[in-house]
C-alpha positions in Angstrom: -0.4 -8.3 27.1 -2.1 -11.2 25.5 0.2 -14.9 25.9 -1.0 -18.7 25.7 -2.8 -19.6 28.3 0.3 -22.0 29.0 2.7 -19.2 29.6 3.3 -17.4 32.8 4.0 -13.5 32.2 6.0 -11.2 34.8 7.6 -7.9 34.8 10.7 -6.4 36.5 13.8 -4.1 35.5 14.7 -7.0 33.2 11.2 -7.6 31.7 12.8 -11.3 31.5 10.3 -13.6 32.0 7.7 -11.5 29.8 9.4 -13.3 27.2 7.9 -16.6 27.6 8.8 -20.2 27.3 6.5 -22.1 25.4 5.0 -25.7 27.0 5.9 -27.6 24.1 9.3 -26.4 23.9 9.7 -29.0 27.0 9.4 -32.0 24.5 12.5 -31.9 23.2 14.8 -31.1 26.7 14.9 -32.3 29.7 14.1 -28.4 30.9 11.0 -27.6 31.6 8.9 -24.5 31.1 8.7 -24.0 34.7 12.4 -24.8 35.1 13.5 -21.9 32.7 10.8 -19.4 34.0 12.6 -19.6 37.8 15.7 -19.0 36.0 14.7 -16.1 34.6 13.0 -15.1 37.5 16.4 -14.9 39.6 17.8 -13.3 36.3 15.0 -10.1 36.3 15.5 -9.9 40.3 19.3 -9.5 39.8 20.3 -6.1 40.6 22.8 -5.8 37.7 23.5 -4.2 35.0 22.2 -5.2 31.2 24.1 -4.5 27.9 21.7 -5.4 25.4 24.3 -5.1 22.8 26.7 -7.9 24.4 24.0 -9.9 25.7 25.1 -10.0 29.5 24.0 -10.0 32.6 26.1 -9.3 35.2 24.9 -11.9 38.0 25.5 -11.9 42.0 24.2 -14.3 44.9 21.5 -15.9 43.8 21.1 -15.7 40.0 22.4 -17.3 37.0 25.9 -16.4 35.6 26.4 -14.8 32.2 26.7 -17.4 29.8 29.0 -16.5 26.7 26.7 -16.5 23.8 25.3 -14.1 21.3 23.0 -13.8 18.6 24.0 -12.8 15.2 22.3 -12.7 11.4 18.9 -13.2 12.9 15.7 -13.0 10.4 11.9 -13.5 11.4 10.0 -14.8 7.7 12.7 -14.1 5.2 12.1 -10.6 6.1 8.8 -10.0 5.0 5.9 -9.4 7.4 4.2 -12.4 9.2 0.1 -12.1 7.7 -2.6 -13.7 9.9 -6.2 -13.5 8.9 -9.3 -14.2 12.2 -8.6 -17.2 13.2 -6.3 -20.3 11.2 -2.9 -20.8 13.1 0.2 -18.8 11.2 3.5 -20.2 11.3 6.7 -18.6 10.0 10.3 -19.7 10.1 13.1 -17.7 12.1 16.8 -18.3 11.5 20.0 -17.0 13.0 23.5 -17.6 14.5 24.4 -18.0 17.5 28.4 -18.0 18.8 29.2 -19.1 22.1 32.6 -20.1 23.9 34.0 -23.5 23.6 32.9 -24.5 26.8 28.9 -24.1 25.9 27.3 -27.2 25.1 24.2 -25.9 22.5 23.3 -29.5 22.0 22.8 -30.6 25.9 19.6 -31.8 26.8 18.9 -29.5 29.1 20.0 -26.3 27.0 17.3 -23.9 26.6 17.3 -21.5 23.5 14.9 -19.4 21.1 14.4 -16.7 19.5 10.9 -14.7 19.9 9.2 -11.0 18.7 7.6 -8.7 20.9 6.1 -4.7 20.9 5.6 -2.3 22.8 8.9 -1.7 24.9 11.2 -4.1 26.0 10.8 -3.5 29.8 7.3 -3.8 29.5 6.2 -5.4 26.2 2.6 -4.9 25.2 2.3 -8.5 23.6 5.0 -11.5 23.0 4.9 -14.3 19.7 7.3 -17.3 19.7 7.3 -20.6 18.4 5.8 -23.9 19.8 8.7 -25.7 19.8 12.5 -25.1 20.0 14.7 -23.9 17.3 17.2 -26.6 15.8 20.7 -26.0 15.4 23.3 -27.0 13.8 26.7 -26.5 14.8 29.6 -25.2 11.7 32.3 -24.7 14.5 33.3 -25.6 18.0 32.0 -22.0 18.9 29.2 -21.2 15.6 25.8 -22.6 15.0 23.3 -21.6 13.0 19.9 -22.2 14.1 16.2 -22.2 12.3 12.8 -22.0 14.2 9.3 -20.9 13.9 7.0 -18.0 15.3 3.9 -19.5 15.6 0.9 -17.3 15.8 -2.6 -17.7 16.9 -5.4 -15.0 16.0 -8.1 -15.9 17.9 -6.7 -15.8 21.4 -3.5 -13.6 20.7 -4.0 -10.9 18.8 -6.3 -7.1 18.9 -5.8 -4.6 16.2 -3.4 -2.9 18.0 -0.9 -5.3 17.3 -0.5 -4.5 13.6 2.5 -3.0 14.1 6.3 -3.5 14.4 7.6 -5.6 16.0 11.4 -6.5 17.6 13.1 -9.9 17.7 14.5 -10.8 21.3 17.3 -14.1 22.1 17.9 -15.8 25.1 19.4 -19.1 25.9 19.5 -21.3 29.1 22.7 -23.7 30.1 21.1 -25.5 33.4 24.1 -27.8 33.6 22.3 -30.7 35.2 21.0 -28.2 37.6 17.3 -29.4 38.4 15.4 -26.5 39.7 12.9 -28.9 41.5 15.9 -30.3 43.1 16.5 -29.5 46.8 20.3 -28.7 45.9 19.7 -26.8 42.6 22.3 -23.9 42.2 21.0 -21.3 40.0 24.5 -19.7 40.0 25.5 -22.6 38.3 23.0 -22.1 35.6 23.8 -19.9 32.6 21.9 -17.2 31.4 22.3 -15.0 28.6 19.1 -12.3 26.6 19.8 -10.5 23.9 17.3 -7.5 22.2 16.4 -5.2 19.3 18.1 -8.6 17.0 15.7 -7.9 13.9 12.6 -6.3 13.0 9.5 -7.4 11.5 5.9 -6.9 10.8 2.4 -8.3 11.8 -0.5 -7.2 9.3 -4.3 -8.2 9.3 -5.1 -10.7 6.1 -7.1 -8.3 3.4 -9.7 -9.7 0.9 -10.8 -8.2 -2.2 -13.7 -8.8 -5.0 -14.7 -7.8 -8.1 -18.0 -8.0 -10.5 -18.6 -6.2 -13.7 -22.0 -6.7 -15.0 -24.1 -6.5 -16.7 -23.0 -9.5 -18.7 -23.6 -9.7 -21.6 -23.3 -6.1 -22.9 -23.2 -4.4 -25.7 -20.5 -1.6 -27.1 -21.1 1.3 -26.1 -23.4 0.6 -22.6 -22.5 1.2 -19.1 -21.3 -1.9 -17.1 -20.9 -1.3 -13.3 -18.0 -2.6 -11.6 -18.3 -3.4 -7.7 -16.8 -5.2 -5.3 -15.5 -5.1 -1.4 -12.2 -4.6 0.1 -12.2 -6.5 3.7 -9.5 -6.9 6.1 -9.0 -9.3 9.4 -10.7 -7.5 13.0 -8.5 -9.1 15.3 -11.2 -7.8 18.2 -14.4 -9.5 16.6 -12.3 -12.4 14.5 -14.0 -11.4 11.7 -13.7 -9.7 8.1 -15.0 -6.0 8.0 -14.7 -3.5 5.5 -11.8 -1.4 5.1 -12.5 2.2 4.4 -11.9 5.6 2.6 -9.2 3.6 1.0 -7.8 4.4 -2.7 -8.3 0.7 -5.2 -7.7 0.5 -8.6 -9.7 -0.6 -11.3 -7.5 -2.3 -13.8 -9.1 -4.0 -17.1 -7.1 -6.7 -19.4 -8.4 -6.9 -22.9 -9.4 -10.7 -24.1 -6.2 -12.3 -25.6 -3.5 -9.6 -24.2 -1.4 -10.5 -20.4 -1.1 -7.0 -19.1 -3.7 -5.5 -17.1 -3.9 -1.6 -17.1 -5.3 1.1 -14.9 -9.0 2.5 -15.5 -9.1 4.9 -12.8 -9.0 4.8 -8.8 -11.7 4.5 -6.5 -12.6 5.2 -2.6 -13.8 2.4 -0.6 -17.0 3.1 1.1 -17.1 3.0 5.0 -17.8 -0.6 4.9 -15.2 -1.2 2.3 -17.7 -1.6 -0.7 -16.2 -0.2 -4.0 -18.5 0.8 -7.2 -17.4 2.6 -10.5 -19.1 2.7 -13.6 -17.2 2.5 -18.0 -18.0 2.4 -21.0 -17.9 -1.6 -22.8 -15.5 -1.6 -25.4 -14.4 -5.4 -25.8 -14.2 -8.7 -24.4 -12.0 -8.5 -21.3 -11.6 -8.8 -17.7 -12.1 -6.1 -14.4 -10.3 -6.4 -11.6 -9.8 -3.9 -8.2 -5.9 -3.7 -7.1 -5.0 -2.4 -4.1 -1.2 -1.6 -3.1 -1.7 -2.0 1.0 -0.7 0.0 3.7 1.3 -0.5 6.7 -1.0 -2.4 8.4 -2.7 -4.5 5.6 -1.0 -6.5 2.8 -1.6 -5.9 -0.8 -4.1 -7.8 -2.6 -5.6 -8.3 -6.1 -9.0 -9.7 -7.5 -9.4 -12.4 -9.6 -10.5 -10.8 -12.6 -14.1 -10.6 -13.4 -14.9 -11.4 -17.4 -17.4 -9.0 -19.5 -18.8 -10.3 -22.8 -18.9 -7.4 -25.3 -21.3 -7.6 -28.2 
C-alpha cells in the first residue's frame, strides 16, 4: 500500500488505522494526527465485534466507546470517476450526511471526522486516498449535518497502474472530549469512536490523450490524404504518457460549414498507441479520432485536424 509519507499505516482485524489521518487535517482541531492514530490503534486492538452496517464498535477496557453517528447520502466527485494524469495534484469534492445523537458535539474543536476511498479489501486495503484537510459541516438539526470535503490525490508518489480500479468510500469520526492522548491521565474510554464502510463507490482512471493530422494539405478531389495520430494514456509506474494499444478509435470527419461530425470507419491502435488510416478528399472539412474509453481510461476526442480540398 502506497500513503503520504506523513501517514502512519497499520493493520489488524479492524484494518482501522490503514485508513489514515492526514497531517494537515491537524490545522483546523486541536486533535492531532498522532492523537487520532492511538485512538484508532486501541479501536483495531479491541477484541469486539464490528457491524459495518451500523457503524459500531463494541469497546471494553481500554478502547474508545462507540460513538452514535452514522454516515448517510455519501458521494465521492458527483459520481463520476476521479481522473489523474503522471503527476499534477487531483482534487475532487466529497459530500455526505452524517446523524449523530444529541449529545455529539460535530463542531468541537477536538472532533475528528472524514470521509476517505480505499481498494483492495477492507481488512487489508491495497492503497488509501483522502483529503488534505477536514471536511466542513454544517449542521440542519440538533442530530443532522451535512458535510462537504475533498479527496486529494497525488500521482507521482501514490499511485501504480494497479490502482485503476474501483474503489469503496470508508467514514469514521473521533469525539476526544478534552481527552489529550499525550496527557498522563488521558482516558481513551472516554473517547468516542465510530467507522463506517462500503458508503459509496467510485472510480480512479489514468488521464488519456489523443491526436489527430490529416495531410497532405492542400489536396486535391479525388487523392488520398492520410490520417494519423496517437492515443496515450497516464503510466502511473514510469509518470509518463505511453501508448495505449490494440484499441478500437474512430475516425470521424465534419464537412466545412456543417456542426455534426460523422463516422469514417474504426481503427486499431498500434502497440505504441499510433493510429493511421488512409480516404479519399472530397471537401473542405475537418478529421478527428474519437475514442469511447474503457474501464480504466476516460473517453477522449481530438481537436479536429482541417483538410483544404481543391
Amino acid at each position: 500500500m502506497r500513503i503520504r509519507a506523513t501517514v502512519a499505516a497499520v493493520t489488524g482485524a479492524l484494518a482501522l488505522s490503514a485508513f489514515a489521518v492526514p497531517a494537515a487535517q491537524a490545522d483546523d482541531s486541536t486533535a492531532s494526527r498522532a492523537d487520532a492514530a492511538k485512538v484508532r490503534e486501541a479501536a483495531r486492538s479491541v477484541r469486539a465485534t464490528y457491524d459495518q452496517t451500523s457503524a459500531r464498535v463494541v469497546a471494553e477496557d481500554d478502547a474508545p466507546y462507540a460513538l452514535d453517528l452514522t454516515f448517510s447520502n455519501v458521494k465521492v466527485n458527483g459520481g463520476k470517476p476521479i481522473v489523474a494524469g503522471t503527476s499534477k495534484q487531483v482534487t475532487v469534492p466529497t459530500t455526505f450526511t452524517v446523524t449523530h445523537g444529541a449529545d455529539v458535539d460535530i463542531l468541537a474543536d477536538d472532533f475528528i471526522l472524514d470521509v476517505e476511498i480505499y481498494r483492495g479489501s477492507y481488512g487489508e486495503p491495497d492503497n488509501t486516498l483522502y483529503g488534505d484537510n477536514l471536511p466542513t459541516c454544517t449542521p440542519v438539526s440538533t442530530t443532522v449535518a451535512t458535510c462537504k470535503g475533498t479527496i486529494d490525490v497525488y500521482p507521482g508518489i501514490e499511485l501504480d497502474n494497479t490502482d485503476a480500479t474501483s474503489w469503496k468510500a470508508l467514514g469514521y469520526a473521533i469525539a476526544f472530549n478534552g481527552q489529550d492522548p499525550a496527557g498522563e491521565t488521558f482516558d481513551v474510554t472516554k473517547v468516542g469512536y465510530a467507522e463506517q464502510d462500503a458508503l459509496a463507490s467510485t472510480k480512479l482512471q489514468r488521464y488519456s490523450k489523443l491526436t489527430v493530422n490529416a495531410a497532405p494539405e492542400p489536396v486535391k478531389k479525388g487523392r488520398t490524404i492520410t490520417v494519423t495520430g496517437a492515443l496515450t494514456r497516464a503510466n502511473w509506474n514510469t509518470h509518463k504518457y505511453a501508448g495505449y494499444t490494440n484499441q478500437p478509435v474512430k475516425l470521424q470527419y465534419k464537412k466545412k460549414g456543417t456542426t455534426t461530425y460523422q463516422d469514417v470507419k474504426t481503427v486499431t491502435s498500434s502497440t505504441a498507441g499510433s493510429l493511421k488510416t488512409t480516404v479519399t478528399a472530397s471537401y473542405d472539412g475537418y478529421y478527428r479520432y474519437n475514442f469511447a474509453g474503457t474501464s480504466t481510461t476516460p473517453a477522449v476526442k481530438a481537436t479536429g485536424d482541417f483538410i483544404d480540398v481543391q
